[in-house]
C-alpha positions in Angstrom: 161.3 89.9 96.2 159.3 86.9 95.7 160.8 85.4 99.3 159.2 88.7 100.7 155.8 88.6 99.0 155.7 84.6 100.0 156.1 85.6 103.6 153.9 88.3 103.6 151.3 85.9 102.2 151.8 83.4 104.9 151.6 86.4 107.6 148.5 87.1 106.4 147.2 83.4 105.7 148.3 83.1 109.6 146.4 85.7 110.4 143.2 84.4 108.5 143.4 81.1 111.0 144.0 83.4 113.9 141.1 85.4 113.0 138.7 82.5 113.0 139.9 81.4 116.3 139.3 84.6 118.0 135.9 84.8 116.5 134.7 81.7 117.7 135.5 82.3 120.9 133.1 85.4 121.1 130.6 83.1 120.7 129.2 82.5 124.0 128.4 86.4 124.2 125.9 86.1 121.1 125.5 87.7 118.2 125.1 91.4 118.6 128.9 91.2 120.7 130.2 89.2 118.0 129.4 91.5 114.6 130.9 94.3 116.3 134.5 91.8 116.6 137.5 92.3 114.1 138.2 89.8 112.1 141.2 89.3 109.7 139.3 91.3 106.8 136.8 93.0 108.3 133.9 91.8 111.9 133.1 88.7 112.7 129.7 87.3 110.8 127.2 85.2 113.4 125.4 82.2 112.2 122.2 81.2 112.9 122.4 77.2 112.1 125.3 76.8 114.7 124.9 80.1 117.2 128.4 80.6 116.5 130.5 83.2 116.0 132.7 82.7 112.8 135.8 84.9 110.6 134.9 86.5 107.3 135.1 84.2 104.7 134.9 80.9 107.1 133.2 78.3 104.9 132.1 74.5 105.7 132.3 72.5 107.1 134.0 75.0 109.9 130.5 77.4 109.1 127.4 76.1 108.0 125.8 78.8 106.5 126.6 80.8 103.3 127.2 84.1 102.2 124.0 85.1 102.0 122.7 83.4 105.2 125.6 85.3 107.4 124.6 87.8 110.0 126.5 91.0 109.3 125.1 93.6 111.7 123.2 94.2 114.8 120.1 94.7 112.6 119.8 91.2 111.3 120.4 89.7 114.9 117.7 87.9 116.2 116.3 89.4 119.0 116.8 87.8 122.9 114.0 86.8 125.1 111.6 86.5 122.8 111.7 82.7 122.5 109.0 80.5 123.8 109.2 77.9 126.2 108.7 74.4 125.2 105.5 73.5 127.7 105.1 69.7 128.3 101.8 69.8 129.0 100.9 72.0 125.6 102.8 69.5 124.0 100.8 66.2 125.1 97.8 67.7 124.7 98.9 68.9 121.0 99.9 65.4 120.4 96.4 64.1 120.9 95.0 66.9 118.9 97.5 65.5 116.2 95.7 62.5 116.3 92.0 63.5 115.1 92.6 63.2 111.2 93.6 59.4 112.0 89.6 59.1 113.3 87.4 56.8 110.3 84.2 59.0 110.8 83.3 62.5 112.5 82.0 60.6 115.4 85.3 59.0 116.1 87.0 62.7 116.3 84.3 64.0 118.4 85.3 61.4 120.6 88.6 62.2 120.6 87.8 66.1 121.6 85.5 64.8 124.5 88.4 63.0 126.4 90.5 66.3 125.9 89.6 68.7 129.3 89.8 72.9 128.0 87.7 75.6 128.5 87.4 76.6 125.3 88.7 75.8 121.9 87.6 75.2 117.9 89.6 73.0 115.1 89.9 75.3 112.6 90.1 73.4 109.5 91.9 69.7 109.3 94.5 70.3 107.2 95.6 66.8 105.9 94.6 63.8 106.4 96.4 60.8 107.6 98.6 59.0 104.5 102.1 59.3 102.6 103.3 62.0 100.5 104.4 61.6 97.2 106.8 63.3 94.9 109.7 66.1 96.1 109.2 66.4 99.8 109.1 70.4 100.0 106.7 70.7 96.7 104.1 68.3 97.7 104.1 70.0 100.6 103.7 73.0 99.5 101.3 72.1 97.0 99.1 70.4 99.7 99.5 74.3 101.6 98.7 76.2 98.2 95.6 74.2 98.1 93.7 74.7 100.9 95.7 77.9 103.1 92.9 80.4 101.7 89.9 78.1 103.4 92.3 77.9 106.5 93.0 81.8 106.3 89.1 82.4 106.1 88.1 80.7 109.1 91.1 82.3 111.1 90.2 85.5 110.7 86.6 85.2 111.3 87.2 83.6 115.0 89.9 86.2 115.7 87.6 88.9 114.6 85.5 87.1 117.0 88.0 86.0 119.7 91.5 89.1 119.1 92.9 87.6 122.8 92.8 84.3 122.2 96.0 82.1 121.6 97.0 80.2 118.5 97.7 76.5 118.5 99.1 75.0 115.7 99.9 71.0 115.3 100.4 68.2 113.0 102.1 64.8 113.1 104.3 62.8 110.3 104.0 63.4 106.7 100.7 65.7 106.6 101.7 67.5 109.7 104.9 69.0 107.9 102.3 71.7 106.8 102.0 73.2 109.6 104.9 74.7 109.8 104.9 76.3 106.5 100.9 77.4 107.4 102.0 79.1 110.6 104.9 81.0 109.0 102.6 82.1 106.4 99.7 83.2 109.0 102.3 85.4 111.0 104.2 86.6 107.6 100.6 87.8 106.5 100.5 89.8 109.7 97.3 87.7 110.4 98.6 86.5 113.7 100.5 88.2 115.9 103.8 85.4 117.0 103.8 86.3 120.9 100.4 84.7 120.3 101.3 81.5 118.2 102.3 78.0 119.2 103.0 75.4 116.9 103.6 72.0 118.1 104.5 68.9 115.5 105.5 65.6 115.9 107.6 63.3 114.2 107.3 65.4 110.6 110.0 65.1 107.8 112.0 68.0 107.2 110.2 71.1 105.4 112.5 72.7 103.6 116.5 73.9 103.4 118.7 75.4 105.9 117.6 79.2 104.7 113.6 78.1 105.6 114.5 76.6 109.0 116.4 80.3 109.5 113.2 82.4 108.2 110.8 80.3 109.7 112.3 80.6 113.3 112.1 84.3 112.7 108.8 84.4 111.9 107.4 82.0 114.5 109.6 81.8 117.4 108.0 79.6 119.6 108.3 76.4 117.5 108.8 72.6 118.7 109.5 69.4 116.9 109.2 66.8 119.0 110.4 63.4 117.1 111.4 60.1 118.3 114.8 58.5 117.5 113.5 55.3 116.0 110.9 56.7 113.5 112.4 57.1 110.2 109.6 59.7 109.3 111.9 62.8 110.8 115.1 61.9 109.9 
């Protein structure tokens, strides 16, 4: 009896393995094909931090994400084609808009904005200046946000009271510009922007937050760039 419960145990251990297997290779057709897969318990779970297709109960380091970061069912897919594009030329000219705070005096920003060509734009509100952070990465951050969203949040929605069609840029670079991202998930959350109308641009910024914040935050504003460079230590 025990030979046959040993070897029913391994049958179904084998089919655990198996299960995996076939669920990773219904990767390539995304994650609304995979949910709907068998696995060896029950479908196939989709995971956002490797856009992979993974077996129930698959755990690191063969799935990065948890139990509770899983996708389960079509529902909770993220939705296709609604990506942005990464735009070069957004992206240089978001860079030297990422430079302003680093101006001594208000002159030396106006200059800055006078050698940047566009028909028509306004800095909103200069979030942080340039410097080093201190204490935990993710609460100084969001301490620095805490303090001074509501003045940001006021001046946002009096120009797009003023200006509804008009685009949102957002940028920032190193250690004050790892606010933006947390400002721009907030603006959209808030259902003050719409984000088919957002951009947010950063460059070489730390990392924000954990793995569950990089997976609400893309949900929330989809067309999002870090651009880093391999040999500042800043991002990594």
């Amino acid at each position: 009896m025990g030979l046959v419960c040993l070897l029913t145990l391994l049958l179904l251990l084998d089919k655990c393995v198996n299960g995996k297997t076939k669920c990773i290779e219904h990767t390539s057709k995304g994650c609304e094909y995979c949910v709907q897969q068998s696995s060896w318990i029950s479908n196939c779970r989709w995971c956002e931090l490797d856009h992979k297709c993974h077996a129930t109960g698959s755990v690191p380091p063969y799935n990065p994400c948890n139990k509770n970061q899983v996708i389960k069912d079509i529902a909770s897919c993220p939705k296709l084609g609604v990506v942005g594009d990464y735009d070069p030329h957004t992206s240089y000219n978001l860079l030297r808009l990422s430079t302003i705070p680093y101006a001594d005096t208000q002159n030396g920003a106006r200059r800055c904005l006078s050698s940047y060509e566009i028909y028509s734009y306004e800095i909103v509100e200069w979030i942080v200046s340039a410097g080093t952070g201190s204490g935990e990465v993710q609460k100084y951050f969001k301490q620095v946000h805490d303090k001074l969203f509501s003045c940001v949040e006021a001046s946002m929605h009096d120009l797009l009271s003023n200006y509804p069609d008009y685009n949102i840029w957002i940028t920032g670079h190193s250690l004050g510009g790892a606010v933006a991202p947390i400002a721009s998930a907030r603006l959209v959350y808030d259902g003050l922007i719409n984000k088919d109308k957002m951009a947010l641009y950063t460059f070489g910024i730390p990392r924000v937050g954990n793995r569950q914040y990089a997976i609400e935050h893309n949900k929330l504003v989809n067309n999002s760039w870090r651009v880093v460079h391999r040999n500042d230590p800043v991002p990594h």
